[in-house]
C-alpha positions in Angstrom: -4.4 10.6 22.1 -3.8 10.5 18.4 -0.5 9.3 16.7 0.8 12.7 15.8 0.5 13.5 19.7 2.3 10.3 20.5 5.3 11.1 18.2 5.3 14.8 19.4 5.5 12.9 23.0 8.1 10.6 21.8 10.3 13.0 20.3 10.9 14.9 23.2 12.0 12.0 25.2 15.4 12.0 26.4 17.3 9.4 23.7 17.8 6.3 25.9 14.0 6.4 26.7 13.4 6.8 22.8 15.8 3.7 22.3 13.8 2.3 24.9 10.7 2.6 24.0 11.4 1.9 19.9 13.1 -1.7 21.4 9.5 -2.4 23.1 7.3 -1.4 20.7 9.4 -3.1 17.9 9.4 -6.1 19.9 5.3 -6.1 20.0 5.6 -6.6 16.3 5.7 -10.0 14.5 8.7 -11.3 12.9 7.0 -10.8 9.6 4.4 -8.7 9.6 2.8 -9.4 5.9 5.0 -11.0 3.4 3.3 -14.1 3.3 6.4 -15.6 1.8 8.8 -13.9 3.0 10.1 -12.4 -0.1 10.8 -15.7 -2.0 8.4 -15.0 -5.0 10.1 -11.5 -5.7 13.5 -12.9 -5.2 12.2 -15.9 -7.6 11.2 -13.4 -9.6 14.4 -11.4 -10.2 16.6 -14.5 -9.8 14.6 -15.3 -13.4 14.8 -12.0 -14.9 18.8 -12.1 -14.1 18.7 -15.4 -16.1 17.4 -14.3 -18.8 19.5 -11.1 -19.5 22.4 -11.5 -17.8 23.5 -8.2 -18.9 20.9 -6.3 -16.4 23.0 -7.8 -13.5 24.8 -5.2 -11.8 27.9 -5.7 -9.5 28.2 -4.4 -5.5 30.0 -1.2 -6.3 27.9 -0.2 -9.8 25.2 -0.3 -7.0 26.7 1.8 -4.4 28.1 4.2 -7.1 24.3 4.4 -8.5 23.4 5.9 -4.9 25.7 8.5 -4.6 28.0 6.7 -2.0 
């Protein structure tokens, strides 16, 4: 079986065995699965460009109005 079979498999499972079966294979996963830093060198990163322009920043709702909700 190829993965296009397994979604088309998947997919036709009644919901609570999808949930069930996206719970175990999510929990197969690592808690991380490549950031070697977990995101602290972009976060570094923006925290820095924030600095020095503060006028980039952008509050909660400009955010949420930028995405249409």
């Amino acid at each position: 079986m190829n993965i296009i079979e397994i979604q088309a498999g998947a997919l036709n499972l009644p919901q609570d065995q999808r949930a069930a079966l996206v719970a175990e294979l999510l929990g197969s996963l690592p808690a991380v699965l490549s950031d070697i830093d977990d995101g602290s060198a972009e976060a570094g990163r923006r925290i820095a460009e924030m600095k020095a322009d503060p006028t980039t920043r952008r509050t909660w709702e400009q955010v949420k109005a930028e995405l249409g909700r």
